[in-house]
Backbone of each chain as ProteinMPNN parsed JSONL, in Angstrom:
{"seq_chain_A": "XXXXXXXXXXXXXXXXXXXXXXXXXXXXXXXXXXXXXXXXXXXXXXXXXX", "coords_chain_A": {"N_chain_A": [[0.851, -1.201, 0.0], [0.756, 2.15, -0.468], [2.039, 4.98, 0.606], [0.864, 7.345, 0.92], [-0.941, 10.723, 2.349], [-0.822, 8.955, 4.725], [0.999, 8.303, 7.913], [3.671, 6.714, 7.192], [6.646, 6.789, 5.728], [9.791, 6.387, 4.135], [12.846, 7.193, 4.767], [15.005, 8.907, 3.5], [19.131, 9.329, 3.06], [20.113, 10.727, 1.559], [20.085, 13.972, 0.067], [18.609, 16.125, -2.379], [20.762, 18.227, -2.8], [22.156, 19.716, -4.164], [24.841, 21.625, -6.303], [26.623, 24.323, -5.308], [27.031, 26.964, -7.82], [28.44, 29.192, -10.361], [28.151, 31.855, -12.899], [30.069, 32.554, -15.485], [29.782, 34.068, -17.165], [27.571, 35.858, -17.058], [27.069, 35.961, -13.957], [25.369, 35.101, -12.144], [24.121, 33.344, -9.689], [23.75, 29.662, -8.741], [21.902, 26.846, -7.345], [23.177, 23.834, -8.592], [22.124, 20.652, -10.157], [23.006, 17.746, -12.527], [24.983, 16.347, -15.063], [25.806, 18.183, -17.101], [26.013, 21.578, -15.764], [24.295, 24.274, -16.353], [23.975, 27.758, -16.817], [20.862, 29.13, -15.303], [20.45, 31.82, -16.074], [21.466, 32.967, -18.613], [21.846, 30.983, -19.764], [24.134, 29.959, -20.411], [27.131, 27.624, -20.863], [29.19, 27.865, -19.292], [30.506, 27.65, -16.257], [30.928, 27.829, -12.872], [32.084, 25.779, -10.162], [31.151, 26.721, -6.987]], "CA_chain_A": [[0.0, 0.0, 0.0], [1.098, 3.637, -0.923], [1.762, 5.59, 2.064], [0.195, 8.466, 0.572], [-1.44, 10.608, 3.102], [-0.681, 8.198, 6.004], [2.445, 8.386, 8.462], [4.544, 6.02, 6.837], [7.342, 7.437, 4.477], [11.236, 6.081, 3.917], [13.77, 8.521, 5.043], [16.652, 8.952, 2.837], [20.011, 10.345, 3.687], [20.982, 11.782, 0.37], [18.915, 14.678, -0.356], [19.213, 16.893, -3.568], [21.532, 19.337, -2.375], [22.615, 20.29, -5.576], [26.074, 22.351, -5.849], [26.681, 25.776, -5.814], [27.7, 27.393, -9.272], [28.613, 30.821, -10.192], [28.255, 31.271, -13.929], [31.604, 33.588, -15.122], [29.221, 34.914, -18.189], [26.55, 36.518, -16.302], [27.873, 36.373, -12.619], [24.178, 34.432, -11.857], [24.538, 32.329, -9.194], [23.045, 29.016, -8.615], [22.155, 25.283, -7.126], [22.489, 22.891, -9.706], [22.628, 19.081, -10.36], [23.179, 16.947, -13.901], [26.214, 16.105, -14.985], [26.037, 19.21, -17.746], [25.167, 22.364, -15.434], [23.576, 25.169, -17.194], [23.253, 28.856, -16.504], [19.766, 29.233, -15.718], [19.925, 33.411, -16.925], [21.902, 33.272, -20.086], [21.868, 29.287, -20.671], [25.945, 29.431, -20.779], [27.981, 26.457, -19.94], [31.003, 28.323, -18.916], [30.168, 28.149, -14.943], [32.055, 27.228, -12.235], [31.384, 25.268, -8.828], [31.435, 27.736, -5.872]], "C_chain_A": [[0.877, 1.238, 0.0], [1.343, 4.707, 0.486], [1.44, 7.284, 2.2], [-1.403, 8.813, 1.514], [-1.667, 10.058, 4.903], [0.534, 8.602, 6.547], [3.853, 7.718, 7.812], [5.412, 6.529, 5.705], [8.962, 6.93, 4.801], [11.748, 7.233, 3.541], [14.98, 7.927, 3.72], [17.706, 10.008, 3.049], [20.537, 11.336, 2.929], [19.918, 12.859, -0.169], [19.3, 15.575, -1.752], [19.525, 18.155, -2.722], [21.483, 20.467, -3.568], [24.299, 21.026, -5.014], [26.215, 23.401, -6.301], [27.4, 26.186, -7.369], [27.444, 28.647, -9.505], [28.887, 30.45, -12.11], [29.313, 32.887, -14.455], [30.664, 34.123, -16.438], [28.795, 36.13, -17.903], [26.516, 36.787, -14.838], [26.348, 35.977, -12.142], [25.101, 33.032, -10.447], [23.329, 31.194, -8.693], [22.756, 26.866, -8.035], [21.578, 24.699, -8.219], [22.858, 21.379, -9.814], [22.585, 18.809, -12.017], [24.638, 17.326, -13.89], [26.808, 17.407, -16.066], [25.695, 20.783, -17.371], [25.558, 23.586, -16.459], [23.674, 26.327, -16.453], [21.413, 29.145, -16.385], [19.152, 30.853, -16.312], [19.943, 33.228, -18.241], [22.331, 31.567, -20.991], [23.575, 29.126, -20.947], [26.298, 28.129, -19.96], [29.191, 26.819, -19.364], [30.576, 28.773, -17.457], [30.491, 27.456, -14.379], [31.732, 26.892, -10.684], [32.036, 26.735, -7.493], [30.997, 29.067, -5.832]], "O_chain_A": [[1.895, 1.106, 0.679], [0.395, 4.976, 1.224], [1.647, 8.107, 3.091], [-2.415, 8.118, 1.607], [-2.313, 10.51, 5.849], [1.261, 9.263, 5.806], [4.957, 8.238, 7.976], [4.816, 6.7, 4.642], [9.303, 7.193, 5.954], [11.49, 8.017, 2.628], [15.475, 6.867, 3.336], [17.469, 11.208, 3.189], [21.141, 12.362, 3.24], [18.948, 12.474, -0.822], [20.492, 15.582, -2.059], [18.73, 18.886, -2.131], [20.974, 21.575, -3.735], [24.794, 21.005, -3.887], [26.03, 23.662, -7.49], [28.316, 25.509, -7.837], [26.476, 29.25, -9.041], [29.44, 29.472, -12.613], [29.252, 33.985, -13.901], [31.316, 35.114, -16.769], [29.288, 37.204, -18.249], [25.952, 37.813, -14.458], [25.987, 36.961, -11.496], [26.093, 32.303, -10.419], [22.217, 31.575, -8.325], [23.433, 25.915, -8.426], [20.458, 24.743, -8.728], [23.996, 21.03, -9.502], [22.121, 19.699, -12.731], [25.292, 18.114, -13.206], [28.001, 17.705, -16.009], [25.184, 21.451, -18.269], [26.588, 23.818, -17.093], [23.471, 26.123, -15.257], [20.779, 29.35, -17.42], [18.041, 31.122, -16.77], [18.969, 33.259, -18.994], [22.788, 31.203, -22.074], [24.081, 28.234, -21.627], [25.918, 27.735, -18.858], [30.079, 26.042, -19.014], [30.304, 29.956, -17.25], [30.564, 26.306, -14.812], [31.135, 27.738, -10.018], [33.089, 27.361, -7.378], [31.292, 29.786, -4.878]]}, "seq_chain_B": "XXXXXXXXXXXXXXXXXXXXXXXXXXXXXXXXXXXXXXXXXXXXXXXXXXXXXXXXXXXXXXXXXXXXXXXXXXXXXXXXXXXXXXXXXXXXXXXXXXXXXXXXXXXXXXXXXXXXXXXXXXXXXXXXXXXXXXXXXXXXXXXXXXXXXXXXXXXXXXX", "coords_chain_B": {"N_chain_B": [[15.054, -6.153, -20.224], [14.72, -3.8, -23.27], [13.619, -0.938, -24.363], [12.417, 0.905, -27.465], [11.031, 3.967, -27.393], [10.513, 5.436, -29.305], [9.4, 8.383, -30.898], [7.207, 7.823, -29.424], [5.74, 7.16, -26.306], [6.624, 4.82, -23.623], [4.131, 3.011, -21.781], [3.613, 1.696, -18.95], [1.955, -1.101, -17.559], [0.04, -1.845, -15.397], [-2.861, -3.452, -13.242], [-4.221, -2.314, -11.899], [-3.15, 0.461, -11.466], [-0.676, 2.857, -13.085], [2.308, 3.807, -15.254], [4.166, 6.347, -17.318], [6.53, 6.634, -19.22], [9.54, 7.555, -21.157], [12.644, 8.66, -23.24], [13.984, 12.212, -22.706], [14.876, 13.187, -25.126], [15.744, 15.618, -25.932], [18.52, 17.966, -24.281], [17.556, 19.779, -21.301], [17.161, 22.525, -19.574], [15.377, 22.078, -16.261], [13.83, 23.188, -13.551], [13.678, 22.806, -9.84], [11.484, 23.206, -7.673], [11.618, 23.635, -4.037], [10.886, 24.262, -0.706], [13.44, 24.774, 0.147], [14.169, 26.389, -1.558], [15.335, 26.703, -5.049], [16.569, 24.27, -7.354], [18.605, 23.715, -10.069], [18.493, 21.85, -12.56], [20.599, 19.962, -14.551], [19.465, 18.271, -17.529], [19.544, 15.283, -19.89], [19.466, 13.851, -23.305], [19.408, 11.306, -23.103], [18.493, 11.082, -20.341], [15.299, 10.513, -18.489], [11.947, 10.739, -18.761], [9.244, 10.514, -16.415], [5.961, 9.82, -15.421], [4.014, 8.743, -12.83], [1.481, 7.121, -12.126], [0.002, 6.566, -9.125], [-2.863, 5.778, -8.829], [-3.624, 4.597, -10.95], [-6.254, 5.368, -13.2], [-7.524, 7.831, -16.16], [-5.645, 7.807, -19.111], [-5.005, 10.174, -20.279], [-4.496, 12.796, -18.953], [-2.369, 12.144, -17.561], [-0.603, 11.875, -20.098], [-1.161, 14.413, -20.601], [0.636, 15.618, -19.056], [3.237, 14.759, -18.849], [3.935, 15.486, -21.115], [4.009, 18.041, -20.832], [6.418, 18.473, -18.929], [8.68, 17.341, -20.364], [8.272, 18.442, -23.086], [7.323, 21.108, -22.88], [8.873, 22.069, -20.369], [8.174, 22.356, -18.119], [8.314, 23.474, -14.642], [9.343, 21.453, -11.596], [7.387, 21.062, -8.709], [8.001, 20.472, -5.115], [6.645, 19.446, -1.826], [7.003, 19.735, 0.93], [6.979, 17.46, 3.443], [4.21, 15.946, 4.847], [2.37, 17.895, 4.136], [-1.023, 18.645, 3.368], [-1.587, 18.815, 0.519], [-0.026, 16.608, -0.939], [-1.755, 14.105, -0.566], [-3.298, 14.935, -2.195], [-2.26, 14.181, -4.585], [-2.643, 13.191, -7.835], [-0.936, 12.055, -9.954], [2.25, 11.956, -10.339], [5.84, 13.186, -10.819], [8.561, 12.357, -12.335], [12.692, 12.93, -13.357], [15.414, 11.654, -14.86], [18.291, 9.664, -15.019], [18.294, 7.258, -14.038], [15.202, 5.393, -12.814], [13.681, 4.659, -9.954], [10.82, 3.0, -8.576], [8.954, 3.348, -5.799], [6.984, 2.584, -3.179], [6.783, 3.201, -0.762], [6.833, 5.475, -0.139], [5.863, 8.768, 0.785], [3.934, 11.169, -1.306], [4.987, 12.787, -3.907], [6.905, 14.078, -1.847], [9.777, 14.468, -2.25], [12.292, 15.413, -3.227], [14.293, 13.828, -4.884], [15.32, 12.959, -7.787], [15.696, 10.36, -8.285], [14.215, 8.643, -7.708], [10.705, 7.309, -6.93], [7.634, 8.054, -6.423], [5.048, 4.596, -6.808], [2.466, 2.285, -7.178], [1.796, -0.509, -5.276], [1.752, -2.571, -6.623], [3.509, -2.231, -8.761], [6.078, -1.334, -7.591], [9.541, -1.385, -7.012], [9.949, -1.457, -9.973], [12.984, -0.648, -11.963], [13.656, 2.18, -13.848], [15.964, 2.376, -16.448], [17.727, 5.522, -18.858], [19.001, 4.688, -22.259], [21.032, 5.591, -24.746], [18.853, 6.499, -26.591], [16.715, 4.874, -25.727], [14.673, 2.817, -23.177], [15.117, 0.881, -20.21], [14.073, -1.601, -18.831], [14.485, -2.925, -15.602], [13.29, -5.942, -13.108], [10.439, -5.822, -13.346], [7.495, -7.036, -12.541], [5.536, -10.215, -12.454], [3.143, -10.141, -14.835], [2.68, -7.605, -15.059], [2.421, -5.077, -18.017], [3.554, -3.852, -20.843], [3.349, -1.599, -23.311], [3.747, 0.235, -26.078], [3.072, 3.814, -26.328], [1.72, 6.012, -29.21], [2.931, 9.156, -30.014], [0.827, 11.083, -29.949], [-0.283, 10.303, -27.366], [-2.901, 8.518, -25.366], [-5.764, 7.68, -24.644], [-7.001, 5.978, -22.817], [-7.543, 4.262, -20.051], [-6.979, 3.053, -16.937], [-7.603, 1.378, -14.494], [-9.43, -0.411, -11.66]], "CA_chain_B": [[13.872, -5.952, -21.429], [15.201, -2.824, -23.531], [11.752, -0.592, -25.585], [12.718, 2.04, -27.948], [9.384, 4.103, -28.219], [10.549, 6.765, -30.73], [8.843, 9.552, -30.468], [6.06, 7.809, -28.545], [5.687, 6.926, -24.713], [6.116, 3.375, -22.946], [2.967, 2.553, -20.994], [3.83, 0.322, -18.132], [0.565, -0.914, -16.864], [-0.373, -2.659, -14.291], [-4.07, -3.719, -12.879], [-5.164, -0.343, -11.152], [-2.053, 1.784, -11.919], [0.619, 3.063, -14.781], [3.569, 4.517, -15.252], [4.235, 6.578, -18.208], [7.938, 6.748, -19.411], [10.347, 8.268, -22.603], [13.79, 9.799, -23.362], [13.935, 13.364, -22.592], [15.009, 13.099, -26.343], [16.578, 16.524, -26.106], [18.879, 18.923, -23.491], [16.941, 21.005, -21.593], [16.985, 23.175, -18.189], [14.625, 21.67, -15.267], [13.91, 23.349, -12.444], [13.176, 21.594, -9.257], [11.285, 24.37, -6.346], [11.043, 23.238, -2.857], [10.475, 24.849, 0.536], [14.573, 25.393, 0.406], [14.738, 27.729, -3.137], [15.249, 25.826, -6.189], [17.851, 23.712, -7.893], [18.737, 23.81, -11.394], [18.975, 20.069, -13.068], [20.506, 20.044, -16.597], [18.454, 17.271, -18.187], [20.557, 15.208, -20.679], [18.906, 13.578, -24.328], [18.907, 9.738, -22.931], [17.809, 10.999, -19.339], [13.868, 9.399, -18.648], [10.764, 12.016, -17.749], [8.529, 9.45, -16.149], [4.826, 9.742, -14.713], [3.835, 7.818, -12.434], [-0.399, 7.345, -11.641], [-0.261, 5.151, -8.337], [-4.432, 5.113, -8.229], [-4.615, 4.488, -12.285], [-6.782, 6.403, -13.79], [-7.165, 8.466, -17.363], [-4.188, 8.224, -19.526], [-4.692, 11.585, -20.708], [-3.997, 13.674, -17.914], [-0.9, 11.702, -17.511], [0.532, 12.239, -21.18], [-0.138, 15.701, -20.745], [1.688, 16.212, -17.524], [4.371, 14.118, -19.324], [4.555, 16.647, -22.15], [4.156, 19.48, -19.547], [7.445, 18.546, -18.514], [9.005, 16.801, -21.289], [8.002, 19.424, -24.221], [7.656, 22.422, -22.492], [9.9, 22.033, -19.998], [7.437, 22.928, -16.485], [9.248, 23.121, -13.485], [8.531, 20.618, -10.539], [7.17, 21.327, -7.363], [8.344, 19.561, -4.191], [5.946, 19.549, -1.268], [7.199, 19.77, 2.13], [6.807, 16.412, 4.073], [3.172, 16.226, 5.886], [1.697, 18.978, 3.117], [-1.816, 18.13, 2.683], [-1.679, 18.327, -0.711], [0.085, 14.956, -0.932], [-2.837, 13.38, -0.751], [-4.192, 15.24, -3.103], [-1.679, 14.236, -6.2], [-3.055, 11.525, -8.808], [0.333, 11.944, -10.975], [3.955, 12.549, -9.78], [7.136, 12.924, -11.952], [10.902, 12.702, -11.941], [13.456, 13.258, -14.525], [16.776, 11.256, -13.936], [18.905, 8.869, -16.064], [17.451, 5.786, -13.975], [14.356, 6.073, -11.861], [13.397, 3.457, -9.541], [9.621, 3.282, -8.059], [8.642, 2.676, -4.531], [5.691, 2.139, -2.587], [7.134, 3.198, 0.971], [7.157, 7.083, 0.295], [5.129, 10.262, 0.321], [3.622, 11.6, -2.935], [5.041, 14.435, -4.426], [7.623, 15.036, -1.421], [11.261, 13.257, -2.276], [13.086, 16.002, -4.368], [15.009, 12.84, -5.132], [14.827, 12.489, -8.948], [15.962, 8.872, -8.434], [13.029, 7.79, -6.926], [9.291, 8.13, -7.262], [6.025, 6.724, -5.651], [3.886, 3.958, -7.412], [1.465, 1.446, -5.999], [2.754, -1.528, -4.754], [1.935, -3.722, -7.67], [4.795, -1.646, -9.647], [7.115, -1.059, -6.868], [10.893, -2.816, -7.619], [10.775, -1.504, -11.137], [13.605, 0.05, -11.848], [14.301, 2.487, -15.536], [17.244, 3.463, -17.012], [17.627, 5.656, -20.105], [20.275, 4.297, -22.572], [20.637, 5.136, -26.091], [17.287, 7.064, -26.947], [15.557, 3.659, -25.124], [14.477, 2.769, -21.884], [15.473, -0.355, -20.117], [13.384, -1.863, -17.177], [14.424, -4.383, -14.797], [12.628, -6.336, -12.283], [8.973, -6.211, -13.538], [6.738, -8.074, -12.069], [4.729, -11.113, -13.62], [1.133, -9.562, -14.999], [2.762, -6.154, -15.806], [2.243, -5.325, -19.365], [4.43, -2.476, -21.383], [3.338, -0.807, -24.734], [4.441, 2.205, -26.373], [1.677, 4.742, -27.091], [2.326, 7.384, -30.639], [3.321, 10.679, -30.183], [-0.017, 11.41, -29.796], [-0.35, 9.53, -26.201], [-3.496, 7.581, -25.385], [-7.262, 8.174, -24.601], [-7.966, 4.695, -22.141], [-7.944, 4.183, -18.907], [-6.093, 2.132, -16.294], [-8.417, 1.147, -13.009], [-9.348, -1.996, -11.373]], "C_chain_B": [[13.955, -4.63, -21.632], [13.545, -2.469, -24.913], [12.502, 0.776, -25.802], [11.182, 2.844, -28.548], [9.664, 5.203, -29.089], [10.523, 8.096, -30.103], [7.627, 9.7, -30.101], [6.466, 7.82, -26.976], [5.676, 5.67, -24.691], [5.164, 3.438, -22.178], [3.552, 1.466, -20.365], [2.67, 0.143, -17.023], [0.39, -2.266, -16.125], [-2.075, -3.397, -13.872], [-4.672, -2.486, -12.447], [-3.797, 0.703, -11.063], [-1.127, 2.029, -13.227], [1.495, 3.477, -14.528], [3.658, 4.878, -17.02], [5.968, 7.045, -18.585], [8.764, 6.828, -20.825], [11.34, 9.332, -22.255], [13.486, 10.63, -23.235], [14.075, 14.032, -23.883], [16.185, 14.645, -26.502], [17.771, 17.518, -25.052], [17.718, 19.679, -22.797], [17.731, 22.052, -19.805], [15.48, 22.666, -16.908], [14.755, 22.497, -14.263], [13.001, 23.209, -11.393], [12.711, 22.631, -8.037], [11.118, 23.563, -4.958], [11.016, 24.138, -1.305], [12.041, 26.235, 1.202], [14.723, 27.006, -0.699], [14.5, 26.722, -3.686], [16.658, 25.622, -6.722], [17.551, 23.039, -9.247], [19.33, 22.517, -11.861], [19.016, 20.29, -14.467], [19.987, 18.333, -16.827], [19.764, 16.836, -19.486], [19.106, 14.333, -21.929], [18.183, 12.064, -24.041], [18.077, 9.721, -21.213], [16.245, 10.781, -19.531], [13.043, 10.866, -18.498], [9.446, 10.295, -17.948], [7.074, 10.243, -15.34], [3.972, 8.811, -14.334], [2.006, 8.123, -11.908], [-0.358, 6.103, -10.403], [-1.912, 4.611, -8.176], [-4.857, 4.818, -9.994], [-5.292, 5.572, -12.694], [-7.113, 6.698, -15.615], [-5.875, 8.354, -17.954], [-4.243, 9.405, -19.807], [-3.935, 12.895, -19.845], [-2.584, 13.329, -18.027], [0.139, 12.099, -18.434], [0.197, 13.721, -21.219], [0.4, 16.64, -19.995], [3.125, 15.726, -17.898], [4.623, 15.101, -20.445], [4.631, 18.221, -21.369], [5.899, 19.844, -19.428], [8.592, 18.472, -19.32], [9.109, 17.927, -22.971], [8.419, 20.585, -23.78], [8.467, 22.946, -20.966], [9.673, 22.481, -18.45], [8.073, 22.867, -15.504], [8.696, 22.721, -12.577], [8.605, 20.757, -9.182], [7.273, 20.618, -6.233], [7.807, 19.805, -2.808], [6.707, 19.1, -0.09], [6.577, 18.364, 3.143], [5.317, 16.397, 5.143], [2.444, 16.989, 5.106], [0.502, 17.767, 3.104], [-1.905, 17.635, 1.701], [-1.097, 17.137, -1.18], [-0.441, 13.908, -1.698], [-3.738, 13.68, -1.864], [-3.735, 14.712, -4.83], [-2.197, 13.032, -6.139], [-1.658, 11.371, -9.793], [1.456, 12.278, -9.551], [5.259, 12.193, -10.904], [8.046, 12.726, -11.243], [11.295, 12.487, -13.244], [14.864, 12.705, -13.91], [17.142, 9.812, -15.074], [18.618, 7.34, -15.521], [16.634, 6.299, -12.465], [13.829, 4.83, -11.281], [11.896, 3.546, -8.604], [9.715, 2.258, -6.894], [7.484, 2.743, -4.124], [5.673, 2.915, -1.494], [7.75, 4.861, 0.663], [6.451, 8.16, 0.228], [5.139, 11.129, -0.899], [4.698, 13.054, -2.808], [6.168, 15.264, -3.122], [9.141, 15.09, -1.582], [11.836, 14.196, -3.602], [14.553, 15.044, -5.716], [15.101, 11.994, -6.9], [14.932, 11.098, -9.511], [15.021, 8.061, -8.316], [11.696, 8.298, -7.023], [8.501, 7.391, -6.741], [5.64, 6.084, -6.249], [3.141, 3.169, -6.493], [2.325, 0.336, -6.136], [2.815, -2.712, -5.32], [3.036, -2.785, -9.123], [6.147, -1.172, -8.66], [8.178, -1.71, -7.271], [11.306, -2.193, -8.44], [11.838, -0.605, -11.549], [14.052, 0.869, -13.764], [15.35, 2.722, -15.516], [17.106, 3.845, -18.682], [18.995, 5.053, -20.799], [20.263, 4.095, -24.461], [19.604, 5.786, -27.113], [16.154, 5.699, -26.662], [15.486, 3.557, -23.534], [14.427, 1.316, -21.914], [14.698, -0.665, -19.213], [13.748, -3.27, -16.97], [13.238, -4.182, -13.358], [10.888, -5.906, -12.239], [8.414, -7.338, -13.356], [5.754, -8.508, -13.08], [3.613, -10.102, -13.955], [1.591, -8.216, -15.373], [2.753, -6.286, -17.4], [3.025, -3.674, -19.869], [4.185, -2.814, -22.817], [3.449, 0.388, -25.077], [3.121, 2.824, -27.169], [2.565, 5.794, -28.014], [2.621, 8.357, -29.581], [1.964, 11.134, -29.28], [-0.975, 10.992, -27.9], [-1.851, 8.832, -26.633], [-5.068, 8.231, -24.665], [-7.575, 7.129, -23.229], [-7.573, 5.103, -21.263], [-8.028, 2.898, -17.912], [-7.042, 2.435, -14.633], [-9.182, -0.605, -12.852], [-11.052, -2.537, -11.618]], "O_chain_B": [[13.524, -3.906, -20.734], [12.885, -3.127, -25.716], [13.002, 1.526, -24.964], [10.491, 2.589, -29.535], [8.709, 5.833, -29.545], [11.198, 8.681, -29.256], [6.923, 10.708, -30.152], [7.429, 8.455, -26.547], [4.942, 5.082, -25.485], [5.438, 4.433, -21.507], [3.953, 0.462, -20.954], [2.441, 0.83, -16.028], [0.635, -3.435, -16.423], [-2.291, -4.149, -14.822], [-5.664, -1.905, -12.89], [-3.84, 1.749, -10.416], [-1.039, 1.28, -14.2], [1.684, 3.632, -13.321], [3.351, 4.053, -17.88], [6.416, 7.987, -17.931], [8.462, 5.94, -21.622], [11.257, 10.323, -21.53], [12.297, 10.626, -23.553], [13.622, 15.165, -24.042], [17.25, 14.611, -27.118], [17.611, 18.438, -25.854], [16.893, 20.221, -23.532], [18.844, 21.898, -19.303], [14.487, 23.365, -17.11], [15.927, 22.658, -13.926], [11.794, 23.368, -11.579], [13.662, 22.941, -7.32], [10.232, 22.71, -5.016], [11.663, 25.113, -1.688], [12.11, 27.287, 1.837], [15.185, 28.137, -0.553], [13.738, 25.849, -3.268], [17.616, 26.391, -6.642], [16.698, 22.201, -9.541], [20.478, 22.163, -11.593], [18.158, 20.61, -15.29], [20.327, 17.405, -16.094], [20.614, 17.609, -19.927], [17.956, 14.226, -21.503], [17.086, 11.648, -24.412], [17.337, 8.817, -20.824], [15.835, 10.855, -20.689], [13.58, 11.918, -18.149], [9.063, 9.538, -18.839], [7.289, 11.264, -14.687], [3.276, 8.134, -15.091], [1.53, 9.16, -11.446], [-0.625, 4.929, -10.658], [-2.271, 3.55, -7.666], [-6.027, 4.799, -10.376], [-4.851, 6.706, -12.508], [-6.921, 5.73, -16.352], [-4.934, 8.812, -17.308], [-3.175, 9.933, -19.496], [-3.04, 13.671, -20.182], [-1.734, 14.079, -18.505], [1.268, 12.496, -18.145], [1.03, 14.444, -21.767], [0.598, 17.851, -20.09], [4.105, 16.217, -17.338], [5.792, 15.471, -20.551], [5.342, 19.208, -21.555], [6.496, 20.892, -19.676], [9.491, 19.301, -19.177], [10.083, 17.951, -23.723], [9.492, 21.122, -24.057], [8.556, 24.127, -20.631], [10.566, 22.853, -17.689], [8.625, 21.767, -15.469], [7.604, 23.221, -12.306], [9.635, 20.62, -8.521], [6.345, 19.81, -6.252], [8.598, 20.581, -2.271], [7.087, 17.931, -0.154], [5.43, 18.571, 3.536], [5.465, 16.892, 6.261], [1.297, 16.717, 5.459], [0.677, 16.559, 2.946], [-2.183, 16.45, 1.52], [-1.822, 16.54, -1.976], [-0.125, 13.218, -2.667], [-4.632, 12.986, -2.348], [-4.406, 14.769, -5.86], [-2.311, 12.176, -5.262], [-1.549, 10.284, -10.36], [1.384, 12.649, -8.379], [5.47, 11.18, -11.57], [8.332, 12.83, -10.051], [10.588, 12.01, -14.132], [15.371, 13.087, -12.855], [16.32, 9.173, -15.73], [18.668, 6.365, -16.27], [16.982, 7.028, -11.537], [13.519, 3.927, -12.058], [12.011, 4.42, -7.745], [10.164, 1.115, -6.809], [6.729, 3.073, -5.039], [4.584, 3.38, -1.157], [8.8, 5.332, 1.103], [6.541, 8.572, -0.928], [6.124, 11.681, -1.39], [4.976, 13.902, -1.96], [6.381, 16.476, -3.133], [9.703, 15.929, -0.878], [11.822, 13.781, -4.761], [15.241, 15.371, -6.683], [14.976, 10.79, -7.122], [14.541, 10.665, -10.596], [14.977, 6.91, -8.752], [11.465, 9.498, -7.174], [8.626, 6.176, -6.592], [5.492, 6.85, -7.201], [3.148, 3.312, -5.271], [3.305, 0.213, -6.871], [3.492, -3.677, -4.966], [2.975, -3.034, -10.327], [7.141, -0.668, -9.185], [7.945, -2.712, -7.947], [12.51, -1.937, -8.46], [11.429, 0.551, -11.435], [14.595, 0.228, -14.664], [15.849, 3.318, -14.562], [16.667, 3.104, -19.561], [19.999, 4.912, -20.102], [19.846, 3.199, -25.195], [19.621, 5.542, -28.319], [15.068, 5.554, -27.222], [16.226, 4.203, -22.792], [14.034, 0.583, -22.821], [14.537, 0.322, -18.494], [13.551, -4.299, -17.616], [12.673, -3.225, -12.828], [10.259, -5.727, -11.196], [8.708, -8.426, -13.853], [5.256, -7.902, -14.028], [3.319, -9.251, -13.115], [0.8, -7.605, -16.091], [3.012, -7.335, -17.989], [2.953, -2.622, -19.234], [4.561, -3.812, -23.433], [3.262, 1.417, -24.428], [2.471, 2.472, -28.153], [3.668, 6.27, -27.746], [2.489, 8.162, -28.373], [2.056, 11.479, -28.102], [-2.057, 11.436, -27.515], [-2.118, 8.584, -27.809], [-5.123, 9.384, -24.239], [-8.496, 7.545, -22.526], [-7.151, 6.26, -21.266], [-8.842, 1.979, -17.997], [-7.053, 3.444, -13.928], [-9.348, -1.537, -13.639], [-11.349, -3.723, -11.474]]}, "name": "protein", "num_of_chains": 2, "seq": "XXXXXXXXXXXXXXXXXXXXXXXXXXXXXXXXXXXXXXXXXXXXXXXXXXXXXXXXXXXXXXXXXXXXXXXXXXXXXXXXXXXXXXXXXXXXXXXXXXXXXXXXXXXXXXXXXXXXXXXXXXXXXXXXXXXXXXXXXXXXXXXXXXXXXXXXXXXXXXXXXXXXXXXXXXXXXXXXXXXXXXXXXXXXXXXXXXXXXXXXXXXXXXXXX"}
């Protein structure tokens, strides 16, 4: 059964964090996951963790 | 058991639920809101966009919450643990290069694009994209998988 609604739900330890990224185009900063992160202002790939 | 649906959808159907599943086919930008801010998921061509119906239902709704996301690229909302609304979702997505369905979690709250709710006669199965196809292990006996057109599907999955 679905534990939709009810108490029952499986914890997990890994949560989407994501990782900070600073994008050196547009100076946007942002949490992102995939293995290709994206600017989400100007869509550049030239952006850098931190 | 590897299904290349084109530029349709797999249907993985069950007795009183579905799952609707297809390549992302292209790049895009996702973004994922939850209670924290939001986090920006680049989406890759072979990654999955899956919708899952744990009570069955309409296919329609489904394929066009699956093109919601999939086409136009909607960004997905992540509900705070205990949120009424919960209870209220008949769909739930994720987007992720293999997505594995459980039984044992709260709709709509698991920012976890790995993982997703179904009912507990699809729990186990696990996708991966690979290729412009989708692979599924560990389907259970009595499940049935066909690929609906482009156009998705009109019927209707209930017990």
């Amino acid at each position: 059964m679905c534990s939709v609604g009810g108490p029952m739900d499986v914890e997990y330890k890994e949560r989407v964090k994501g990782k900070d990224y600073k994008c050196k185009d547009c100076g946007e900063k942002f949490k992102g996951v995939g293995r290709k992160p994206v600017c989400p202002s100007c869509q550049s790939d030239n952006v850098a963790e931190g | 058991m590897k299904y290349s649906p084109g530029d349709g959808v797999l249907l993985i159907r069950g007795l009183s639920s579905f799952i609707l599943a297809a390549p992302a086919q292209e790049a895009f930008t996702l973004f994922l809101e939850d209670c924290d801010g939001e986090i920006v998921q680049s989406v890759e061509p072979d990654d999955l966009v899956v919708v899952s119906a744990p009570e069955g239902g309409p296919l329609e709704p489904a394929f066009l919450l699956f093109r919601l996301v999939r086409d136009h690229h909607a960004p997905l909302v992540v509900l705070p643990r205990g949120h009424p609304g919960s209870r209220r979702l008949r769909h739930v997505v994720s987007v992720a290069p293999q997505v594995l369905f459980s039984c044992g979690i709260q709709r709509g709250t698991h920012p976890e694009q790995h993982l997703i709710c179904s009912s507990e006669e699809l729990a186990g199965i696990t996708l991966r994209g690979t290729d412009g196809a989708v692979e599924l292990e560990h389907v259970p006996p009595g499940v049935r998988v066909e690929i609906l057109g482009e156009q998705g599907g009109t019927g209707h999955v209930s017990q």
